[in-house]
C-alpha positions in Angstrom: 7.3 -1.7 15.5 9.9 -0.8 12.5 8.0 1.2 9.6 5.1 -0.7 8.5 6.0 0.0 4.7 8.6 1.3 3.0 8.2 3.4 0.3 11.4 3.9 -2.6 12.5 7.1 -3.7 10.7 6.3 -7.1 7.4 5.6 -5.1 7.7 8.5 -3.3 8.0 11.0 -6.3 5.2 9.6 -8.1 3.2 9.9 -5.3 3.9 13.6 -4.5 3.3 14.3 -8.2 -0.3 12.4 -8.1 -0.5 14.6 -4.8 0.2 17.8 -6.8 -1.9 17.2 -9.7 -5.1 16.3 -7.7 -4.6 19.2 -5.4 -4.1 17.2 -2.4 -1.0 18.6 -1.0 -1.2 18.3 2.8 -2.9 14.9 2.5 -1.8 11.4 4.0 -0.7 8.2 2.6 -3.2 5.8 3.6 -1.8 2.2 3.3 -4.5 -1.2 3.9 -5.4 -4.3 3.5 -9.0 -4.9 2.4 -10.9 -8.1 2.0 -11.5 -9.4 -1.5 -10.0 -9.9 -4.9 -8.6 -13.0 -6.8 -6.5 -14.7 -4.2 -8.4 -13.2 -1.0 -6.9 -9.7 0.2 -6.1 -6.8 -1.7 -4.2 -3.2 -1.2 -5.7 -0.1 -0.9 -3.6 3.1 -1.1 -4.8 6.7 -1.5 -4.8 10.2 -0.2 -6.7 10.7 3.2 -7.3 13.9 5.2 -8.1 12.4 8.6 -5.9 10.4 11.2 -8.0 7.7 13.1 -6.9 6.8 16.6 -5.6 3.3 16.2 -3.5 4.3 13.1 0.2 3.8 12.8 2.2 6.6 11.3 5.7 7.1 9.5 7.1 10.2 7.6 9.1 8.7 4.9 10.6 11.6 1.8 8.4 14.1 3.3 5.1 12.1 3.3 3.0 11.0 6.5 2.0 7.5 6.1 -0.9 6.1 7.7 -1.5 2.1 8.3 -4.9 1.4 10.3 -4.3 -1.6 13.3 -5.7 -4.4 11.2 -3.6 -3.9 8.3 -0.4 -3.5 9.7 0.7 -6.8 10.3 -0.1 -8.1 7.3 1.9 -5.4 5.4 5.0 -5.1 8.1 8.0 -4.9 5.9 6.2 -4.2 2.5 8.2 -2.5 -0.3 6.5 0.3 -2.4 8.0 1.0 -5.4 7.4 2.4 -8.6 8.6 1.1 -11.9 8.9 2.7 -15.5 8.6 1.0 -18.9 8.0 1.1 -22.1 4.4 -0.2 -21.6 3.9 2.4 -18.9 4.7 3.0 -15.2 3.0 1.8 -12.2 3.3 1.0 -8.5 5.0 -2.3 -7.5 4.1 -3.7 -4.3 6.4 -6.3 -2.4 4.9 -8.0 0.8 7.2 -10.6 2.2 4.5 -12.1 4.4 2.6 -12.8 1.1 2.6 -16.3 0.6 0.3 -16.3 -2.5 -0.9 -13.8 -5.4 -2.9 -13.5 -8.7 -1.5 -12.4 -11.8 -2.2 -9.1 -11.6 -0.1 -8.2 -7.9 -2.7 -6.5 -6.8 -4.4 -9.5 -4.5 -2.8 -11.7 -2.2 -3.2 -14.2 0.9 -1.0 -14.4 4.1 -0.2 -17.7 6.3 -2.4 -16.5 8.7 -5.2 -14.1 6.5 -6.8 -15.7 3.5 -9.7 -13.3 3.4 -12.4 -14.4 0.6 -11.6 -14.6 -2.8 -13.6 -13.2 -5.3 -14.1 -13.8 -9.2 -11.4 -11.7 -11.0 
């Protein structure tokens, strides 16, 4: 299996800054898919000290990414980005095997994963 995710250069600097300013230097990426919001599924990222066994893992720009089993093939080939504007900045997240999202980007359904949608 190709990288899970893909994280931009842009991505990748916020994150190690967010890494720097919370002291978690040395920590993992962890990338997932959990059940809930508007449209059914929603992403998870954060900082993780532990590897579990059935996680998949990818060094992209000096950071080890970690993507458990279950999520991964809903998020193969998902662009992580991070954008800049006026308004603010804030992570972008493009999943091509999304077929549906709410208005915020933040919760989705696949063909094959609808998980359960909850009031947003």
């Amino acid at each position: 299996m190709s990288e899970v995710v893909i994280i931009t250069d842009a991505a990748a600097l916020q994150i190690k800054d967010m890494m720097k300013q919370n002291e978690e230097e040395g920590a993992f990426l962890r990338v997932s898919v959990n059940g809930g919001g508007c449209t059914g599924l929603s992403y998870g990222m954060g900082f993780d000290h532990e590897k579990k066994d059935d996680d998949i893992e990818d060094v992209q720009h000096d950071l080890t990414i970690l993507v458990d089993k279950e999520s991964a093939p809903i998020l193969q080939g998902t662009k992580i980005d991070y954008k800049q504007s006026l308004m603010g900045g804030g992570f972008t997240i493009d999943n091509p095997n999304a077929i549906a999202s709410c208005g915020c980007g933040s919760s989705f359904r696949t063909a094959k994963v609808a998980g359960t949608p909850e009031n947003c």
